[in-house]
N, C-alpha and C positions, 0 to 999 in steps of 0.2 A: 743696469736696466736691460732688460730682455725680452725676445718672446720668444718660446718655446715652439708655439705651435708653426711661424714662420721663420725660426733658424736663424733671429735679428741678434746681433750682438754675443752670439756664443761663442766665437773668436776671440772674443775679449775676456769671456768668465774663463774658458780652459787655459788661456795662458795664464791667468790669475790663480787658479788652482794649480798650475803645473810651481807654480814661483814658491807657492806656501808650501807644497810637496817639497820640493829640491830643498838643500841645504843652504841655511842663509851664506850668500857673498857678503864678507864685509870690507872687499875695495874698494875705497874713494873714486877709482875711473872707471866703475864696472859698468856698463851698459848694455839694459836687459835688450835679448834678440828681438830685428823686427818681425819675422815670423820662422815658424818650423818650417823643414824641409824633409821630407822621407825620400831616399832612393830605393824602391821595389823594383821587383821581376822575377822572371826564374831563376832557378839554381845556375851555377856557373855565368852570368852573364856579364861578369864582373864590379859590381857594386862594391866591393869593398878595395877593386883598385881604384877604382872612381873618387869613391869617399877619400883614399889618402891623396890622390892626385890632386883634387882639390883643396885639400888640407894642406897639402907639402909637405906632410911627415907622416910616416907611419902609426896608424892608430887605430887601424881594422885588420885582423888577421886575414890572408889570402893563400891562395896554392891552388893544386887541379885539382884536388878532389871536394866532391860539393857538400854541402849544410855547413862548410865553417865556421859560418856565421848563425846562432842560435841565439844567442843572445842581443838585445839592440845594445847598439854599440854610438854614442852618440859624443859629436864636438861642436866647435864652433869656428865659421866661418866669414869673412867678410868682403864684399863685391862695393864700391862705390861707395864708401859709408854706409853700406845697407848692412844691420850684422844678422846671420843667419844661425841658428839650431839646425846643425843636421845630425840625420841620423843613418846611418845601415842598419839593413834589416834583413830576416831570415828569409830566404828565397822562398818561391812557391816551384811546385812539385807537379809532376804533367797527372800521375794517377791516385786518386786517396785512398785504393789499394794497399801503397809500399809504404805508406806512412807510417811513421817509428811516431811512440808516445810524446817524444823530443818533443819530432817535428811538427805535430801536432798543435803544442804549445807557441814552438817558436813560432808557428803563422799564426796563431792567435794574438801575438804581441807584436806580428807586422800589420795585422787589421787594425788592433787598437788604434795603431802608429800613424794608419790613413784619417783615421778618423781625428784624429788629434791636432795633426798636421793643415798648416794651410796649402802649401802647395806640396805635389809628388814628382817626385822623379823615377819616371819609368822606365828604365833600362833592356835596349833589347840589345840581344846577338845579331849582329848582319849578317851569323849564318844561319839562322834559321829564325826570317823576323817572318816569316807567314806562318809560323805557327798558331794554333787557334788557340793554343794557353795566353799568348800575349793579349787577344782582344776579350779574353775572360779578366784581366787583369788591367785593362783599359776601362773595361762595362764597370768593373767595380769602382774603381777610383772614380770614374764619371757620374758612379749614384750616389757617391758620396756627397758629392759637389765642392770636391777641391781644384785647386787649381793645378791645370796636368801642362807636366813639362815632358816631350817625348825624345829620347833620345838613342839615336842608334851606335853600338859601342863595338870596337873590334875592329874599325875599319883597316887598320894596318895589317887585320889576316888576308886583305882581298889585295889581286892588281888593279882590278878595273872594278869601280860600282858607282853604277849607274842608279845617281838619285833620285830624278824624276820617275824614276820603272818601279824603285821601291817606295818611294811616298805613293804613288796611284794606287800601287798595289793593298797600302794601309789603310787608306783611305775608301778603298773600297769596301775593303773587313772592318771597319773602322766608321762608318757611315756618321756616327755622332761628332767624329772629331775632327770631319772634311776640314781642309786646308788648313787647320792649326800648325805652325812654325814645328818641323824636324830637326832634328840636330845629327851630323853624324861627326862624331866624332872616338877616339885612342884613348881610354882611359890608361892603358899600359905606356903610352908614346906624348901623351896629353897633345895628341892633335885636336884643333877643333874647341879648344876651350876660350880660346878668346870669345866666339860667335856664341858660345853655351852661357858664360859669364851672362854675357850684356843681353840675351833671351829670358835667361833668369830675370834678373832686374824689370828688366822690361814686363814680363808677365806680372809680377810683385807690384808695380804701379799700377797696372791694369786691373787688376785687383780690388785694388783700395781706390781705385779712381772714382770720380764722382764728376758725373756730367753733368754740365748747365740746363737747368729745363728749356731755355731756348734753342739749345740744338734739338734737344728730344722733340720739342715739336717739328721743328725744321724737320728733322728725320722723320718722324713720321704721315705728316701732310705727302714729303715725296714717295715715302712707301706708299701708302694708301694712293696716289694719282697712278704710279705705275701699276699697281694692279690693287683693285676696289675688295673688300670683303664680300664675299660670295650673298647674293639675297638669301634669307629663309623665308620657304613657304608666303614669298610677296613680301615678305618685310624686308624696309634698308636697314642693314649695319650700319651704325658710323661708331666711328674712332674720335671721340673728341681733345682727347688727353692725357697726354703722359708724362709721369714723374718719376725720379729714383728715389726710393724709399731706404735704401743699404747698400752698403760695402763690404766686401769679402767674404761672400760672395756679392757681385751685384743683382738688386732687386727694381724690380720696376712696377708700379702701377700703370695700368692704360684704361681710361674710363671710357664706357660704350654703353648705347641705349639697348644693347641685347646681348651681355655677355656670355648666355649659355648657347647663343646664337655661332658661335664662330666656332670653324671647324677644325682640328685639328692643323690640318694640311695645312691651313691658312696660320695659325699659333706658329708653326715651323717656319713657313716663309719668314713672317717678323720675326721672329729669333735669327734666324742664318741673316737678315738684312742689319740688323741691331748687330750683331757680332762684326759681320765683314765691315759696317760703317765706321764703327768705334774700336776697327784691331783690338777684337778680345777673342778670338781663337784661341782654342783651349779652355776656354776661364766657363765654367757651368753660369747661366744669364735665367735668372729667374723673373717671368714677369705675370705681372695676377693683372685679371680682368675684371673689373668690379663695373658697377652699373654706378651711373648718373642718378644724381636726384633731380627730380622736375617739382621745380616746389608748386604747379601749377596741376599736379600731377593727385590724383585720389587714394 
């Protein structure tokens, strides 16, 4: 059961076609993944040490020189009893320029990969994380609306780094993805992967989480006392109700006697209050504004 036009339930049909695609397993213990995982970025930023670091064994080719990886290159992983599909993917490239026919391709099979994927793991270099190819490769995966893990990789090239200097700094080029949880951590040293681990997991429930409608009111009553929907042209706003209509992404209805009435600005507030309330930073929060029936109403 699905709908197309509001992106309800296509989590569940791609995994389903991914299963009928793949070669049947016929293990008695096999157990299908709880969801994809893609690690993307640029070229050299080390994803395919990542990918073995977390595996424990070697199963992605690596070295200094970049495009290695052209091919996705994909296993499987396990955190908590959570089992995971991941995948390496062919790096992106700073100009489309130098682009070789390859390469071409292979970023076309790491787009697929986003799209396919429920959540992303986006890997930067802490030497050059203010590059503006990273927040072209943040805007993507953010319109996707998967669920974004951000992590900074290489810290054993630096003595000193200062995290707070570089979260502000991402967050400022980064404006969609204010205070979502950073990670820094060694994919070559595997520092830092404890914190990376239980971020994952954490994210992945968040996800699939589904909130009681009696908080969603609670939260929103106190949204709306702390600061009211702006009047239009003499008219009140009101906010009378909200519900979660989906999971992974999450979806929210919020019913109002003037829905084309509320202005952007104000859509932003609730969303960044809905996020920081319910720790879902990072996670894309989709919520539709539909109008009240008055059955007393012409």
């Amino acid at each position: 059961m699905v709908s197309a036009a509001h992106n309800q339930g296509i989590d569940d049909l791609r995994m389903i076609i991914y299963e009928e695609l793949s070669p049947k397993i016929k293990e008695d213990n096999f157990v299908k993944p709880s969801f994809f995982l893609a690690v993307v970025g640029k070229v050299n930023s080390g994803k395919s040490t990542m990918i073995n670091s977390l595996k424990g064994k070697k199963v992605s080719l690596t070295g200094e020189n970049p495009n290695l990886t052209r091919d996705i290159v994909e296993t499987e992983i396990s955190f908590d009893d959570i089992k995971i599909k991941l995948f390496d993917t062919a790096g992106f490239i700073k100009s489309d320029k130098s682009r070789l026919k390859i390469n071409q391709l292979s970023l076309y099979e790491t787009n697929r990969k986003i799209r396919l994927c429920q959540m992303i793991m986006i890997l930067v270099d802490i030497n050059d994380y203010y590059e503006r190819i990273h927040s072209k490769i943040v805007d993507l995966v953010y319109n996707e609306n998967r669920c974004l893990i951000l992590v900074i990789n290489k810290i054993d090239s630096q003595k000193i780094i200062l995290q707070d200097q570089i979260k502000k700094k991402i967050f400022e080029l980064n404006p969609q993805i204010k205070d979502m949880p950073i990670f820094f951590v060694s994919g070559l040293k595997k520092i830092g992967f404890n914190e990376l681990k239980k971020g994952i997991v954490i994210q992945f429930k968040n996800w699939k989480r589904r909130i009681k409608t009696s908080q969603l009111n609670l939260w929103l009553k106190e949204a709306v006392r702390r600061k009211p929907p702006p009047l239009h042209n003499g008219n009140l706003v009101k906010l009378k109700f909200v519900s979660q209509v989906d999971t992974g992404p999450p979806k929210f209805n919020i019913f109002t006697n003037h829905p084309r009435y509320i202005e952007k600005t104000y859509k932003r507030y609730l969303s960044n209050r809905l996020k920081s309330n319910f720790k879902m930073q990072g996670i894309p929060v989709k919520i539709i504004y539909k109008k009240t029936t008055n059955p007393y109403e012409k």
